[in-house]
MARVEXFI-99465 format. One line per 2 residues: number of its first residue (from 1); their letters; for each residue x, y, z of C-alpha. Coordinates in nm, 4 decimals, m for minus. Example, Ala and Ser with C-alpha at 12.3 -4.5 7.8 and 13.67 -1.06 7.14 Angstrom:
! residues 2
1	AS	1.2300 m0.4500 0.7800  1.3670 m0.1060 0.7140;
This chain:
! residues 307
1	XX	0.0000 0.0000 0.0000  0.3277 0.1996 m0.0376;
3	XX	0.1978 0.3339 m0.3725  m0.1525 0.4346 m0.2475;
5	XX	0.0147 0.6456 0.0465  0.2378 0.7836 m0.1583;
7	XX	m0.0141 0.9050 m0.4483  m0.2605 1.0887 m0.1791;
9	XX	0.0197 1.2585 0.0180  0.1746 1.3944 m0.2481;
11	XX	m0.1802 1.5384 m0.4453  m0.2421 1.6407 m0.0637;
13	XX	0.0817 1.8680 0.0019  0.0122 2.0255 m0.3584;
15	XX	m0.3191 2.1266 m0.2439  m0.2158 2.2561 0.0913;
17	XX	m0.0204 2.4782 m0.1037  m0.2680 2.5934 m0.2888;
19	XX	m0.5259 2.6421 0.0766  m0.1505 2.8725 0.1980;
21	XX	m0.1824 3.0406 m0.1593  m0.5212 3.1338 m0.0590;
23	XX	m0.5197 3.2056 0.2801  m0.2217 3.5066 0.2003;
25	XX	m0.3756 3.6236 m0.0963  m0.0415 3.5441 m0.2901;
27	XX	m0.2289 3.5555 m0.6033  m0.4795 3.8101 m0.5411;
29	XX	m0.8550 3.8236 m0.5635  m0.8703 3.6813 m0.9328;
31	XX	m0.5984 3.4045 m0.8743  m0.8123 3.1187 m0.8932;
33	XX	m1.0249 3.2159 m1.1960  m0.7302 3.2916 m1.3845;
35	XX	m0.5285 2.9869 m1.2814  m0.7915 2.7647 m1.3597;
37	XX	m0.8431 2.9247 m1.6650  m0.4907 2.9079 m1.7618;
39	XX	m0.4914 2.5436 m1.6884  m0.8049 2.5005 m1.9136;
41	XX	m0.6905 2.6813 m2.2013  m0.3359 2.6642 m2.2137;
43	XX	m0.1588 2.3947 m2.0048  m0.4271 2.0906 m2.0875;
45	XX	m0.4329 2.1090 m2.4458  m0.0491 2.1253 m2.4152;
47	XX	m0.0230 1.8103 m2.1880  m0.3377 1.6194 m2.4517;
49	XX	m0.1129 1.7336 m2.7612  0.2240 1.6150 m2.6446;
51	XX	0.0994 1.2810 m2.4583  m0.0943 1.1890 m2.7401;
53	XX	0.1253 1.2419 m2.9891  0.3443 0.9885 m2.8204;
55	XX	0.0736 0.7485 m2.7790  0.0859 0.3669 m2.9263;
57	XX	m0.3114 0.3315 m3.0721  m0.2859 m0.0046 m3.0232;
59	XX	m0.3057 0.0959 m2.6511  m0.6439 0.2828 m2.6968;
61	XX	m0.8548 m0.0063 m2.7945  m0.7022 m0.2731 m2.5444;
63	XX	m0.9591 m0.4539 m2.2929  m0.8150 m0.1994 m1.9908;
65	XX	m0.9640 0.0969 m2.2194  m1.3164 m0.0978 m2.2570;
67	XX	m1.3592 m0.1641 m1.9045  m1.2390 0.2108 m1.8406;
69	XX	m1.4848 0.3283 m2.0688  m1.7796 0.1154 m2.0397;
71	XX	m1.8051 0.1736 m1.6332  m1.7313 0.5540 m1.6590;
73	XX	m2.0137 0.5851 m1.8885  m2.2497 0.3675 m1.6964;
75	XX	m2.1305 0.5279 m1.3646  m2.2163 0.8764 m1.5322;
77	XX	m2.5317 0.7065 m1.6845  m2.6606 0.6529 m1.3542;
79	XX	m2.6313 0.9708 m1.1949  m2.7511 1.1532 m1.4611;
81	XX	m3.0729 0.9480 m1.4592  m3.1097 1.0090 m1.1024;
83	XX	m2.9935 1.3878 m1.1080  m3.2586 1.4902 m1.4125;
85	XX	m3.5199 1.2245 m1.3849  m3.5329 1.1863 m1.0148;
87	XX	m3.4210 1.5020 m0.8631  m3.4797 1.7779 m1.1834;
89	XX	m3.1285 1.9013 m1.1423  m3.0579 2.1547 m1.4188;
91	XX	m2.8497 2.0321 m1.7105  m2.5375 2.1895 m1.7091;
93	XX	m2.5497 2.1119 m1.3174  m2.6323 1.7364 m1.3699;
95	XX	m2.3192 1.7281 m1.6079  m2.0326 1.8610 m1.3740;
97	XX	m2.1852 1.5954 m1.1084  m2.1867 1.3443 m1.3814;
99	XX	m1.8135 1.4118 m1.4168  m1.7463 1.4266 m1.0632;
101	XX	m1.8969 1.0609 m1.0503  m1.6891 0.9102 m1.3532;
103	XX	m1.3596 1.0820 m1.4055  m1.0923 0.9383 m1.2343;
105	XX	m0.7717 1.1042 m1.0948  m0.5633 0.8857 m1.4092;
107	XX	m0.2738 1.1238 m1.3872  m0.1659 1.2421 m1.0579;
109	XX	m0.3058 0.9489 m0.8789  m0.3062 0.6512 m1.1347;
111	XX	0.0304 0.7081 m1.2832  0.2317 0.6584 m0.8819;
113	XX	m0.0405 0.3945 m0.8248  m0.0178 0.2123 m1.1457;
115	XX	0.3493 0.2174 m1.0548  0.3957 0.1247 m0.6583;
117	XX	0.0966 m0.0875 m0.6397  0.0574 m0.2480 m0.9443;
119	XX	0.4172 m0.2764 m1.1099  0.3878 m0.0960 m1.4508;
121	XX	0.2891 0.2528 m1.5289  0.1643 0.1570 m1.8493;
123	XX	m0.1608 0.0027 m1.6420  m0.2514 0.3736 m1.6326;
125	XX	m0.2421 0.4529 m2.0093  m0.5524 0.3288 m2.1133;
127	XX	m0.7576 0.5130 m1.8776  m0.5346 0.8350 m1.9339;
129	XX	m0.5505 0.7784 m2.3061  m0.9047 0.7393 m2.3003;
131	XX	m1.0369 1.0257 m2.0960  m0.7957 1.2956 m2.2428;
133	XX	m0.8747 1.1683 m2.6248  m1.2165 1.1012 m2.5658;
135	XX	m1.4369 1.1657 m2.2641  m1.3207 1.4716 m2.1538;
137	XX	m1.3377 1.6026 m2.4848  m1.6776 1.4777 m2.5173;
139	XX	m1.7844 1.6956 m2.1406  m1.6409 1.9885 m2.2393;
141	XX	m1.8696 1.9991 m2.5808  m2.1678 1.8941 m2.3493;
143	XX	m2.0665 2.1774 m2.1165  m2.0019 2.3998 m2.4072;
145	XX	m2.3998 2.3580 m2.6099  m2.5543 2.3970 m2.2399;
147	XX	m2.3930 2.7090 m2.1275  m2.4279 2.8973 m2.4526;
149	XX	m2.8006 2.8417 m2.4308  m2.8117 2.5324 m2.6956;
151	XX	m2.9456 2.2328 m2.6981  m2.6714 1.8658 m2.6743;
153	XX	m2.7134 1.8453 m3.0221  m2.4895 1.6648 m3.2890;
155	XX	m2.5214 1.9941 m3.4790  m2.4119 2.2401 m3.1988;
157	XX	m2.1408 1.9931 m3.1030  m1.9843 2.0222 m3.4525;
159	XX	m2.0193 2.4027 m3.4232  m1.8287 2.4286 m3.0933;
161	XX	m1.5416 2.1882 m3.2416  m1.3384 2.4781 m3.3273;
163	XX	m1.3638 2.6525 m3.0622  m1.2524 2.4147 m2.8384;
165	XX	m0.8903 2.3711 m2.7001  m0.9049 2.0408 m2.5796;
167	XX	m1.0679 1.8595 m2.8261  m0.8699 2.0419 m3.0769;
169	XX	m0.5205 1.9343 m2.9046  m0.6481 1.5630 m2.8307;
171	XX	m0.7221 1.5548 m3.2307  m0.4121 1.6926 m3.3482;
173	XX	m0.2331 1.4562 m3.0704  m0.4450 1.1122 m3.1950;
175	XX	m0.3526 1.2492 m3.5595  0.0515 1.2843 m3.4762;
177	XX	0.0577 0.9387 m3.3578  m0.1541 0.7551 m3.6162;
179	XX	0.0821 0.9252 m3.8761  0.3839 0.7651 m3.7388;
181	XX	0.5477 1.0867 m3.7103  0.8037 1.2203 m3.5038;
183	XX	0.7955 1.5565 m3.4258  1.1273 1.7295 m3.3323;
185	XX	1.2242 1.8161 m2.9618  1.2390 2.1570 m3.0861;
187	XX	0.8829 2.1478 m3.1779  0.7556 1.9470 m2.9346;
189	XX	0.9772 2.0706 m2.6143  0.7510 2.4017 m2.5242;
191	XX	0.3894 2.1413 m2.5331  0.5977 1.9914 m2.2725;
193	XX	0.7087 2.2333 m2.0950  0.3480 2.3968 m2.0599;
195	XX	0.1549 2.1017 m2.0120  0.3825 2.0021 m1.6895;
197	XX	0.1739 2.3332 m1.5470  m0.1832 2.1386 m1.6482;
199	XX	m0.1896 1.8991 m1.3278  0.0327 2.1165 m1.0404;
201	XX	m0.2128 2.4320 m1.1869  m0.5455 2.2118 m1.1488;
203	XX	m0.4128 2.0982 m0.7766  m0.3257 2.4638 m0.7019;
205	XX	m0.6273 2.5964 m0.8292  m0.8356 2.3744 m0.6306;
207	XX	m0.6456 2.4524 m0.3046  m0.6633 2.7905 m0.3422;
209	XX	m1.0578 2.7550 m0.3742  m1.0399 2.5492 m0.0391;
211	XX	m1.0089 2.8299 0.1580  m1.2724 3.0428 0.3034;
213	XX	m1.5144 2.7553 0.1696  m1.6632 2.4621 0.3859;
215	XX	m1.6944 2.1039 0.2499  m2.0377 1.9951 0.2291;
217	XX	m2.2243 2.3275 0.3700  m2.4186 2.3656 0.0854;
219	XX	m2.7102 2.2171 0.1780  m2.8771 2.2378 m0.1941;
221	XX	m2.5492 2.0683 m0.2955  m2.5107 1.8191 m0.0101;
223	XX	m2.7308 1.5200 m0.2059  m2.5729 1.5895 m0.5651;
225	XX	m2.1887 1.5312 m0.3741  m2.3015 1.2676 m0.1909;
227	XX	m2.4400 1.0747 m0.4848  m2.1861 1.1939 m0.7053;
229	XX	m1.8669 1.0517 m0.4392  m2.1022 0.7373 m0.4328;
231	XX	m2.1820 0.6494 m0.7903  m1.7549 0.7482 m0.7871;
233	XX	m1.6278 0.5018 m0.5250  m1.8679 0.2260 m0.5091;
235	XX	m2.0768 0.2099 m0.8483  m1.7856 0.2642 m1.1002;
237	XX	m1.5269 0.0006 m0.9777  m1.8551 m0.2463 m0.8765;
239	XX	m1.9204 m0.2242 m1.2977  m1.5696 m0.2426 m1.3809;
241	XX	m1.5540 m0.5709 m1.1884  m1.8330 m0.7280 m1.3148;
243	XX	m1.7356 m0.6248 m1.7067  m1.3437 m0.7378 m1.6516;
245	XX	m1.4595 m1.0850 m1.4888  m1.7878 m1.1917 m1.6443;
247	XX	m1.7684 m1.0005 m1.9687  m1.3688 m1.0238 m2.0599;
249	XX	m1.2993 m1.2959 m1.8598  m1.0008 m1.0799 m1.6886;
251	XX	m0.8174 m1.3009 m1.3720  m0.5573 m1.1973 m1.1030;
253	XX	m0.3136 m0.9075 m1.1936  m0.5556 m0.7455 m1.4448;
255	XX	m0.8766 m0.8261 m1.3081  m0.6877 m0.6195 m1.0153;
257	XX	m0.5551 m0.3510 m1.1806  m0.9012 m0.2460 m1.3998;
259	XX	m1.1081 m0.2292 m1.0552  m0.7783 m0.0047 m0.9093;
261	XX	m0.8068 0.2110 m1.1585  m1.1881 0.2605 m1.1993;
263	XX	m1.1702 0.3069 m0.7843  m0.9732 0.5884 m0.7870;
265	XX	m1.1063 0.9650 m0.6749  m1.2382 1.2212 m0.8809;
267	XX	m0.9826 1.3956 m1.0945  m0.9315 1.7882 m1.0144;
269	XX	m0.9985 1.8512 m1.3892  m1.3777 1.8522 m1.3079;
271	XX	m1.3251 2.1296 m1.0575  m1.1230 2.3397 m1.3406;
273	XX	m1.4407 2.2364 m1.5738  m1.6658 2.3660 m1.3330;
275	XX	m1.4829 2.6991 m1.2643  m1.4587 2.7712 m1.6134;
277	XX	m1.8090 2.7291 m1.6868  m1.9209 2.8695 m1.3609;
279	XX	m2.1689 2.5529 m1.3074  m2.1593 2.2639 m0.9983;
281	XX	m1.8044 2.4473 m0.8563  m1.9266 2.3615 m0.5138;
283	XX	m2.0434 2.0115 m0.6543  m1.7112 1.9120 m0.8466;
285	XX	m1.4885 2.0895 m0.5682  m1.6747 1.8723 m0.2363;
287	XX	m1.6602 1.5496 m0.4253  m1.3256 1.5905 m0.5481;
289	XX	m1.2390 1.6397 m0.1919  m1.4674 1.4197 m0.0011;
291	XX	m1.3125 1.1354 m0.2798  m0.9756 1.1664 m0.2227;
293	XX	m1.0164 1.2059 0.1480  m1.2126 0.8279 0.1224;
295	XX	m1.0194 0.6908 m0.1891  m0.6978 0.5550 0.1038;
297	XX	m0.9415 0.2679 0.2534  m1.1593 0.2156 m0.0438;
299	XX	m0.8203 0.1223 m0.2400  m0.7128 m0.0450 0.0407;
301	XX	m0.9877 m0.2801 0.0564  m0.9819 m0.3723 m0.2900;
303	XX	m0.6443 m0.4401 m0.2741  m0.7250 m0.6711 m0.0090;
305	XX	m1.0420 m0.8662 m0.1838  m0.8360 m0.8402 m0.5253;
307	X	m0.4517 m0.8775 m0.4867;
């Protein structure tokens, strides 16, 4: 359980850092809308571009990426259905808690993980592959057609396509590496650079909205995080277990490592999502938190039914 320790205490001290950043003022009273902003714009589509580009395709249509996919969908699936049919949340509202309940922590968390605990950081590519190519892409356009007053149509999808960073960088990315094509250092060296800001930025962002704010004192959010770090930690890994075992026939190591990975918190990502479309913050912000804070024992006790 080295790995698992290590994962949440260092996501944890980055954070804290953030709360200090916040609690001085370091950044001033537009820090956190401007660093999240210059995570969303900037330092993502960098990171997408020049992780992409290095990617082996082969990789993106493996089992590990099926089971990833398949039980972040139907974990999102399910709280959508209970967030609009059930409790009439507003769209754009029942989307950020639909992300907060499916998008794992791949990077910051599944990369040590994948590494300490499971032996081989390539465990994490899948998932990372397929949420940067594909499902956060897909979010964002959602996210995009709601707040600009549209309806989640194909049509206003394709409209928004060029307007939007991340998809744009995950396409160019998928494009780079289907070609074959190595891009010089020279070119490729300042994607790097920048996107090394995208998951520090995201953490710091997210501390610095920590202070001043109280986890789970929005009462009119309490249910939505609460179902949302539910549907996350128990729902999600519960499908990705029954879809490795019954429906790929996975065993032992891998069987292991797809229910690890679909058990991890809620990545920070939704919280910059959130902020930049000014929808769910408190929703994407508590169960980001309340996940991570949970995510030790629930990883621990998979490790111990699984390993």
């Amino acid at each position: 359980m080295l790995g698992v320790l290590q994962g949440f205490s260092v996501i944890w001290i980055v954070i804290l850092i953030g709360y200090v950043l916040g609690r001085f003022n370091v950044l001033g009273p537009d820090g956190q809308r401007i660093l999240s902003r210059l995570v969303f714009f900037v330092a993502t589509p960098a990171l997408m571009l020049q992780t992409l580009s290095r990617t082996d395709l082969r990789a993106v249509f493996s089992t590990s990426l099926l089971v990833a996919a398949l039980s972040a969908f139907a974990a999102s699936l399910a709280y959508l259905f209970i967030a609009r049919v059930l409790l009439k949340r507003r769209t754009g509202t029942a989307l950020v808690g639909a992300m907060s309940a499916s998008l794992v922590n791949a990077a910051y968390l599944g990369i040590p993980i994948a590494v300490y605990v499971l032996g081989d950081a390539s465990f994490a590519a899948p998932v990372l592959i397929f949420q940067l190519a594909f499902y956060t892409p897909f979010f964002v356009l959602m996210m995009d057609s709601v707040s600009r007053g549209r309806n989640a149509s194909f049509g206003a999808f394709l409209i928004q396509i060029p307007k939007n960073p991340i998809l744009i960088a995950s396409l160019l990315g998928l494009l780079i590496a289907g070609t074959g094509w190595h891009p010089p250092d020279l070119l490729m060296q300042p994607f790097v650079l920048v996107g090394g800001a995208a998951v520090p930025g995201a953490l710091l962002a997210f501390g610095i909205s920590l202070y001043g704010s109280k986890p789970l004192q929005n009462r009119l959010d309490r249910g939505d995080v609460l179902l949302a770090s539910g549907v996350k930690l128990v729902l999600q890994p519960l499908v990705a277990f029954l879809l490795a075992r019954y429906l790929l026939d996975l065993h032992g190591h891998a069987l292991f490592a797809a229910v690890v990975l679909a058990a991890l918190p809620t990545a920070q990502n939704v919280f910059i999502t959130a902020a930049r479309y000014e929808t769910g913050v408190s929703i994407a912000k508590d169960t980001v938190l309340l996940t991570t804070a949970v995510g030790v024992p629930v990883l621990v006790l998979v490790s111990a039914l699984l390993a």
